[in-house]
C-alpha positions in Angstrom: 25.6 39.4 20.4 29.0 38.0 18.6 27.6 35.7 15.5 29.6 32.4 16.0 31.7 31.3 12.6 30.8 27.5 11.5 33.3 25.3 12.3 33.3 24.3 8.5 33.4 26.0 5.3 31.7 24.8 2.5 33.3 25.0 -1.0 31.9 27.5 -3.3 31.1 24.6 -5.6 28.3 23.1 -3.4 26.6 26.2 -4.8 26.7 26.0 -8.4 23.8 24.4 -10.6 24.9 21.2 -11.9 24.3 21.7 -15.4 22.4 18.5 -16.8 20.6 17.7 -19.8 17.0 18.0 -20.5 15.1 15.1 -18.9 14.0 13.7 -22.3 17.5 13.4 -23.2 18.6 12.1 -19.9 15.5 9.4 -19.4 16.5 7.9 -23.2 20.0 7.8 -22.3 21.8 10.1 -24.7 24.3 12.1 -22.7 27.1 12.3 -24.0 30.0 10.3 -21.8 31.3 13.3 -20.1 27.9 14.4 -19.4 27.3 11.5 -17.2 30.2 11.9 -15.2 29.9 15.6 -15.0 26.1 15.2 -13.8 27.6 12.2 -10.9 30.5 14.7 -10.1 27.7 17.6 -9.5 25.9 15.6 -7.5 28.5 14.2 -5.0 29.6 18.0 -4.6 26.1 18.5 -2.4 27.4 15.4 0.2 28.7 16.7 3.4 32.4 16.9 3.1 34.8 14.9 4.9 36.1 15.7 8.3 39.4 17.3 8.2 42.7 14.8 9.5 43.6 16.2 13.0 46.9 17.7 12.2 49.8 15.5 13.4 51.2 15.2 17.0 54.5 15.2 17.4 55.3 13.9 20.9 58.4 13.8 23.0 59.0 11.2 25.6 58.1 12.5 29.0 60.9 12.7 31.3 61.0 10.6 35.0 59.8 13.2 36.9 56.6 14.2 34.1 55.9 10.1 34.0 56.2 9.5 37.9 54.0 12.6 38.4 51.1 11.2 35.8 51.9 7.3 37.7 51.2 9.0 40.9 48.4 11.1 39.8 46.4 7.9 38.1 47.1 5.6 40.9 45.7 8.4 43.1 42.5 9.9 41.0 41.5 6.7 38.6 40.3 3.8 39.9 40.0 1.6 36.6 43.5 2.6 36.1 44.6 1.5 39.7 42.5 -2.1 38.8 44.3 -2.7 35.7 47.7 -2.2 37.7 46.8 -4.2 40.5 45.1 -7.2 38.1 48.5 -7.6 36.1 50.4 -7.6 39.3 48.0 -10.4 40.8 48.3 -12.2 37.5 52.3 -11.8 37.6 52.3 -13.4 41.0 50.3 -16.2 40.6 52.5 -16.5 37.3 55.6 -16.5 39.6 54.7 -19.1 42.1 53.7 -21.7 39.1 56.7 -21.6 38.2 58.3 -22.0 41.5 56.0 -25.1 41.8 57.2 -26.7 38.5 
């Protein structure tokens, strides 16, 4: 059987040792400054990494015939499309006769 390939790659770095001081030196708090932030670097390296940004879209308009054919085929084949439609329509009618009232 095919082996799969992980959707992910790690970095090489998530494999290195950090390298830290002895605990001694690290429980009395006498690392050097750099140390410190080498050791806090290290450590965020072993954090699953961030998902990738989904490349950008670029979309053109659809043309009529593409945006009557995707009309058509909601109105046809989705209802909670079809109740959002006919919700707005009722609400533009019963907008349109207060204001023949007024």
């Amino acid at each position: 059987p095919a082996t799969r390939a992980p959707s992910l790659l790690m970095s090489p770095m998530v494999f290195t040792q950090p390298t830290c001081a002895p605990p001694k030196e690290r429980d009395a708090g006498l690392l050097p400054l750099g140390s410190q932030e080498t050791a806090a670097a290290s450590t965020n390296l072993l954090l699953p990494l961030p998902a990738p940004e989904p490349p950008v879209v670029t979309s053109s308009p659809l043309t009529k015939l593409q945006l009557q054919e995707a009309l058509l085929y909601l109105v046809q084949n989705d209802d909670n499309f079809l109740n959002i439609i006919y919700e707005a329509y009722l609400f533009s009618m019963t907008q349109a006769a207060m204001k023949k009232t007024m």
